[in-house]
Every structure is written in structure tokens, then in C-alpha cells.
C-alpha positions in Angstrom: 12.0 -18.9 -25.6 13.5 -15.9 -27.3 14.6 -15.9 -31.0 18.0 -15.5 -29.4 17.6 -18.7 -27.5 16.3 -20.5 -30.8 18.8 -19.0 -32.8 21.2 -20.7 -30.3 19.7 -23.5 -30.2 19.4 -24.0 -33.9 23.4 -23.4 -33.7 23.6 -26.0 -31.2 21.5 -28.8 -32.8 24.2 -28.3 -36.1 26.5 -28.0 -34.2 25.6 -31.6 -32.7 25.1 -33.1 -36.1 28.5 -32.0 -37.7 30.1 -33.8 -34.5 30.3 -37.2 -36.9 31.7 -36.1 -39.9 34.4 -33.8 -36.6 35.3 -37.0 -35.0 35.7 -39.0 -38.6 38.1 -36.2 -39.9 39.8 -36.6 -36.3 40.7 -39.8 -36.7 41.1 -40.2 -40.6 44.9 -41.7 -41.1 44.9 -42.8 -37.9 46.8 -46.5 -38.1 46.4 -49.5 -36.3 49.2 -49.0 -34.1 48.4 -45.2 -33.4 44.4 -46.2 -33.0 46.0 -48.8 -29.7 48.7 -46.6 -28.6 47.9 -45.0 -25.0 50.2 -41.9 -24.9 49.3 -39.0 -22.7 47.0 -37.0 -21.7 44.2 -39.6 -20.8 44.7 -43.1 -20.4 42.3 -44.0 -23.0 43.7 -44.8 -26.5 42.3 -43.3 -29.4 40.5 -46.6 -30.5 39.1 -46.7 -26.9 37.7 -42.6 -27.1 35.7 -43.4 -30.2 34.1 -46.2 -29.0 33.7 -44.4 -25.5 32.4 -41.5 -27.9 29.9 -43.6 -29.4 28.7 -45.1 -26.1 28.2 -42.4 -24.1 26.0 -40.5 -27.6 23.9 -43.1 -27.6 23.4 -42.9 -23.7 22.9 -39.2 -24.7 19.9 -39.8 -27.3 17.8 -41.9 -25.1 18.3 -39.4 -22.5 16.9 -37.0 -24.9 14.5 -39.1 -25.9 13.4 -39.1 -22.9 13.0 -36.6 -21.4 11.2 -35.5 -24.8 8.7 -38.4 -24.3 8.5 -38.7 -20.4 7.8 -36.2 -17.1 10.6 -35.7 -16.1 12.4 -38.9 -16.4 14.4 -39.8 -13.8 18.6 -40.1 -16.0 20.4 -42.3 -14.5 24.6 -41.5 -14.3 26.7 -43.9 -16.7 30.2 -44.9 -15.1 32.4 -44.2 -17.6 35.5 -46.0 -16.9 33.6 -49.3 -16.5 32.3 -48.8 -20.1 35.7 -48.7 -20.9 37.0 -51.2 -18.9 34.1 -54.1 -18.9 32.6 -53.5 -22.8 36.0 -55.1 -24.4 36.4 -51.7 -26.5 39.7 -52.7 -28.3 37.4 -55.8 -29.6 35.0 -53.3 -30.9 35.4 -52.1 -34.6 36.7 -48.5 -34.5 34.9 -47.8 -37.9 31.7 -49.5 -37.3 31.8 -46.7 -34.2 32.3 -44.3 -36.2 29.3 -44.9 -38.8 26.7 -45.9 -35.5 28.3 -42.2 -34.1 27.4 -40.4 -37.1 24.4 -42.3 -37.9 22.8 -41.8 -34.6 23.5 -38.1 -34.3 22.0 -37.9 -38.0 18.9 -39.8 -37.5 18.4 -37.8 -34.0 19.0 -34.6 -35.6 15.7 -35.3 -37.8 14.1 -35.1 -34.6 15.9 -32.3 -33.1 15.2 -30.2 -36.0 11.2 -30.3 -35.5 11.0 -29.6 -32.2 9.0 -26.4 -31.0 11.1 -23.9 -28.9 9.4 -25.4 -25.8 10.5 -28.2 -26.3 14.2 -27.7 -25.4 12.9 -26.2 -22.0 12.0 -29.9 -21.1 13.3 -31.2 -18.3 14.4 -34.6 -17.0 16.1 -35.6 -13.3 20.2 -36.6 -13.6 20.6 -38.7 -10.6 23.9 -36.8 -9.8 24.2 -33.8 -11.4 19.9 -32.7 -11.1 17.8 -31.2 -13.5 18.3 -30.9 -16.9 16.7 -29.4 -19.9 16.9 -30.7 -23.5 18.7 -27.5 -24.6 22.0 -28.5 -21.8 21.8 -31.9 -22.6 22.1 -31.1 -26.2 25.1 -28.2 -25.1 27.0 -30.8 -22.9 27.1 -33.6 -25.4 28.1 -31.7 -28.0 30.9 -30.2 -25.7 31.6 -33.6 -24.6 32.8 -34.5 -28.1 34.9 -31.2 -28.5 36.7 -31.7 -25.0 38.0 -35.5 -26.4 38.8 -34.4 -29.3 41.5 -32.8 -27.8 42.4 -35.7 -26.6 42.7 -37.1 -29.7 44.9 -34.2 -31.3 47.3 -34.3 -28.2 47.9 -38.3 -28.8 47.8 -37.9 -32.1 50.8 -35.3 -31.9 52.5 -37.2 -29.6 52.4 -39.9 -32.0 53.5 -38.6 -34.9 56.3 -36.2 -32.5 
């Protein structure tokens, strides 16, 4: 890997770790009634994009894990919208989401941040989308908090409109 390539992927890896404390400032204020509300764009409410968040990271980290621990582990796809739909998110506690968020991406991060250069050429098997290395998982999850975030704003501003 060239020191361009680590020096991206050290970028990426904080980048990946400041995604808690992102998603917590998102949110901070957010009421009840705002947290449950489904304006547009998405038909997810806030309340139900942090716990969707929070799901999907940890899907994320054992992804990693695994492809950091396995030969190319076969990743299975996760349906989204059933997560959503089936795992009762408005029951869930939006702030006990946020803490297992932050807390995961802190505790993996430890990891992340001993890890040779090779180790991000790694590969693992998506059933859908292919091969993978732990340097585009790492990109694509921490882009995948970024693109809902938007979300969030746009409801937010809706909200508040």
C-alpha cells in the first residue's frame, strides 16, 4: 500500500470514529415529537434512522471482523426495510442507540488503528454486491452515515419550517 493509501486510510478510520459524536450532535434537541415525525425525504423518522444507523454499524463491524479474521468470508446482504419494519424500532431507546453507535465505532476503532497496511487490502465475498476489501467497507459505512444524515437535516428543517 502506498503512504498515500495509508494516509487515506488513516483519514478514513477517523473519519469513521468521529461518526458518533456526528450523529449525537445531529440529533441533539431533537424532541419526542420531532424524533417520531415522518416528514419527507425518506419514510423513515428520525428516531427510526438512528436505530437503523446503529443496526446496520454493527452489521458493519462483524463484517469487518470478519473478513479481518476469516478467508474471504462469505457477507451476507442485510434487508434493510425489514430491520425497520420487524425489529419494533420506535420501541427501541433512541439514546441507548446512540451510546451502542458511538461505543461500537470507538471500541472497533482500537482495532482499526493497529492494523498493518495489508490489512485493509483484505477481502471478504458480499453476496450481492462481490468482493470487498476492508478499506471500502470501512469507506462505505462511513459514507453510509453521512448520506442519512442528510436525511436527518432535511426532516429536521422541515420540522422546525
Amino acid at each position: 500500500m502506498s503512504k498515500n493509501s495509508q494516509q487515506q486510510v488513516h483519514s478514513m478510520i477517523e473519519q469513521f470514529v468521529s461518526g458518533g459524536a456526528k450523529l449525537r450532535a445531529a440529533v441533539e434537541g431533537v424532541t419526542n415529537e420531532e424524533a417520531q415525525a415522518k416528514p419527507g425525504p425518506g419514510l423513515w423518522s428520525i428516531h427510526e434512522l438512528v436505530v437503523h444507523l446503529t443496526d446496520m454499524d454493527a452489521i458493519a463491524i462483524d463484517r469487518m471482523k470478519r473478513v479481518l479474521t476469516e478467508d474471504n468470508p462469505t457477507l451476507l446482504n442485510a434487508q434493510e426495510q425489514a430491520y425497520v419494519e420487524r425489529l419494533h424500532c420506535a420501541a427501541q431507546s433512541m439514546d441507548d442507540a446512540l451510546l451502542l453507535f458511538e461505543v461500537n465505532r470507538r471500541q472497533f476503532t482500537r482495532v482499526l488503528r493497529k492494523l498493518d497496511a495489508d490489512c485493509f487490502l483484505r477481502i471478504g465475498t458480499h453476496d450481492v454486491a462481490g468482493e470487498v476489501s476492508l478499506s471500502q467497507l470501512l469507506t462505505i459505512y462511513t459514507e453510509h452515515l453521512d448520506h442519512h444524515l442528510g436525511f436527518v437535516a432535511a426532516k429536521l428543517e422541515r420540522l422546525r419550517a
